[in-house]
C-alpha positions in Angstrom: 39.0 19.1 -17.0 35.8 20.8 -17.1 33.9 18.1 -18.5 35.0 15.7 -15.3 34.2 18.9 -13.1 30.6 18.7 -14.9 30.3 15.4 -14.7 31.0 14.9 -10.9 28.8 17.6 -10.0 25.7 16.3 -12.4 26.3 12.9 -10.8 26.5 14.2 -6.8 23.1 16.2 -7.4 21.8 12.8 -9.3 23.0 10.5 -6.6 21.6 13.0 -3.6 18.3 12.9 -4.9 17.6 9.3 -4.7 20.1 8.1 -2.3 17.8 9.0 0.9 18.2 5.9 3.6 15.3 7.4 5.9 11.9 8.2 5.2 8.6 8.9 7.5 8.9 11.2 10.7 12.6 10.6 10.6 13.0 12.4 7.4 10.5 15.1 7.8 12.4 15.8 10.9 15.8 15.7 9.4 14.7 17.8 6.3 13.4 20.9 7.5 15.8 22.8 5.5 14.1 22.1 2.6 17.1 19.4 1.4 15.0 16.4 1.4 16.5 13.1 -0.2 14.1 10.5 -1.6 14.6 6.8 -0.6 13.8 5.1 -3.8 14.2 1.7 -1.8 11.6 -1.1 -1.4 10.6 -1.5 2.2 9.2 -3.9 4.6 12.0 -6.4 3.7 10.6 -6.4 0.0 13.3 -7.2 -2.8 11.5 -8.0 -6.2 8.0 -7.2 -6.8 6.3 -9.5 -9.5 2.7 -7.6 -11.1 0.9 -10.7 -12.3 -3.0 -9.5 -13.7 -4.6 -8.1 -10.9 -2.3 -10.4 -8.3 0.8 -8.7 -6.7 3.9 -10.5 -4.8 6.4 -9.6 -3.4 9.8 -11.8 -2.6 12.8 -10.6 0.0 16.6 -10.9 -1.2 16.6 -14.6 -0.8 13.6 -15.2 -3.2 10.4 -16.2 -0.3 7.8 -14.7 -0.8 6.4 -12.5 1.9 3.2 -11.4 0.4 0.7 -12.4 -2.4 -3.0 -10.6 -2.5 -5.1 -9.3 -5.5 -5.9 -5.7 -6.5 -8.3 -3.9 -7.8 -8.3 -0.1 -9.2 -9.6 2.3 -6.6 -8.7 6.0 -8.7 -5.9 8.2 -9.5 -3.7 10.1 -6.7 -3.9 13.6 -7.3 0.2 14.9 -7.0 2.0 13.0 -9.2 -1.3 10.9 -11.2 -0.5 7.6 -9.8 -2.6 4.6 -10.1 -4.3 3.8 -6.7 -4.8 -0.2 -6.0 -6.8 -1.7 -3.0 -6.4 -4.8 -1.8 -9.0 -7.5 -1.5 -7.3 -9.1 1.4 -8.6 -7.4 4.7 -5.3 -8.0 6.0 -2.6 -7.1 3.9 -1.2 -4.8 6.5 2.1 -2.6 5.0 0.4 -4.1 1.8 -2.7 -3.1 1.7 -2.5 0.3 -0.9 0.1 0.2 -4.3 0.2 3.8 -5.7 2.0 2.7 -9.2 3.2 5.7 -11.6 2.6 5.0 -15.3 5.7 4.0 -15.9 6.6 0.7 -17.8 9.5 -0.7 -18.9 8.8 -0.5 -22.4 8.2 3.6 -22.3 10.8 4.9 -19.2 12.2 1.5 -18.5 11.2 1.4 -14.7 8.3 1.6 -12.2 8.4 4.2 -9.6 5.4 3.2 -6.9 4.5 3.5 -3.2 3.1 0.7 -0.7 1.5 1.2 2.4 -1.4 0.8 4.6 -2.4 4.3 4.7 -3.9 6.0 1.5 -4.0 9.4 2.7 -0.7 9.3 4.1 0.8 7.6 0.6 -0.4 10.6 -1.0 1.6 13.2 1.0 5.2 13.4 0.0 7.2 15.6 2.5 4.4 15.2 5.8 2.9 11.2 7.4 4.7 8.1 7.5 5.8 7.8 3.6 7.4 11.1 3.5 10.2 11.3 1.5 9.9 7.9 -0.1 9.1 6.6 -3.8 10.3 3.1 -4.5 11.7 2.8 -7.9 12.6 -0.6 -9.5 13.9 -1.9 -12.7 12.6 -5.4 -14.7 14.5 -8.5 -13.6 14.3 -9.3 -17.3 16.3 -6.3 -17.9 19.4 -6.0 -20.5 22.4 -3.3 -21.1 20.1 -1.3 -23.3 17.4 -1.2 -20.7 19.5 -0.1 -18.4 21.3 2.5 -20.4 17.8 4.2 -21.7 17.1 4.0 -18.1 20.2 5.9 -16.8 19.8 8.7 -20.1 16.0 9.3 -19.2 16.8 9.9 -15.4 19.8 11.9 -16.5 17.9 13.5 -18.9 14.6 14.2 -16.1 16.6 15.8 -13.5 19.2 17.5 -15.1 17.4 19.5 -17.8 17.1 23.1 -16.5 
């Protein structure tokens, strides 16, 4: 019995970290106790990302694409040592900034990134409009082990003490 005990409780703190269906000024406003919960969502309607060279896309749940503009490198965001893109497209809106985290599929099998128009503002994580949100995503080419090594890393992240 203790090891379903221990199991439920690892998965509840695992689930309420990344379960977060508000981000922004809504969920600086609901977290000021300190209990934040991270929406690791895609927003603005987006449902698969594709990185092609220095071209991003991105398609919504029925596969149209809503976006499509190249990047280039613009430096590295100081919290968390994310890669910071800028558009060349003047008017790539929501679109306009990708913070991407140097994670691959190949070394923690998934991406964890942020989108937005505002730089500054994509750099604060608990204050601004992209508070308390850091999209995570996994290959669409993905198989059971990918997922599995996936699920053991996060496990393994955020429940180490």
């Amino acid at each position: 019995m203790v090891g379903e005990e221990n199991a439920q409780a690892a998965y509840e703190k695992l689930a309420s970290m990344v379960t977060g269906e508000i981000y922004g000024e809504e969920a600086v406003k609901a977290y000021t106790d300190g209990n934040g919960v991270y929406d690791c969502s895609f927003t603005q309607g987006v449902s698969t990302l594709e990185f092609d060279g220095s071209t991003i896309k991105g398609y919504d749940a029925d596969g149209k694409e809503l976006f499509s503009h190249t990047y280039h490198y613009i430096g590295m965001e100081d919290v968390r040592g994310l890669y910071e893109y800028e558009s060349d497209d003047a008017n790539s809106g929501e679109f306009t900034y990708f913070c991407i985290a140097p994670d691959t599929s190949a070394t923690t099998y998934h991406i964890e990134l942020r989108y937005g128009s505002d730089l500054t503002a994509l750099g604060q994580y608990d204050a601004g409009n992209y508070a308390y949100w850091l999209a995570a995503g996994i290959s669409t080419e993905y198989d059971q082990t990918m997922i599995e090594n996936c699920i053991k890393l996060f496990c393994k992240e955020n429940l180490s003490e």
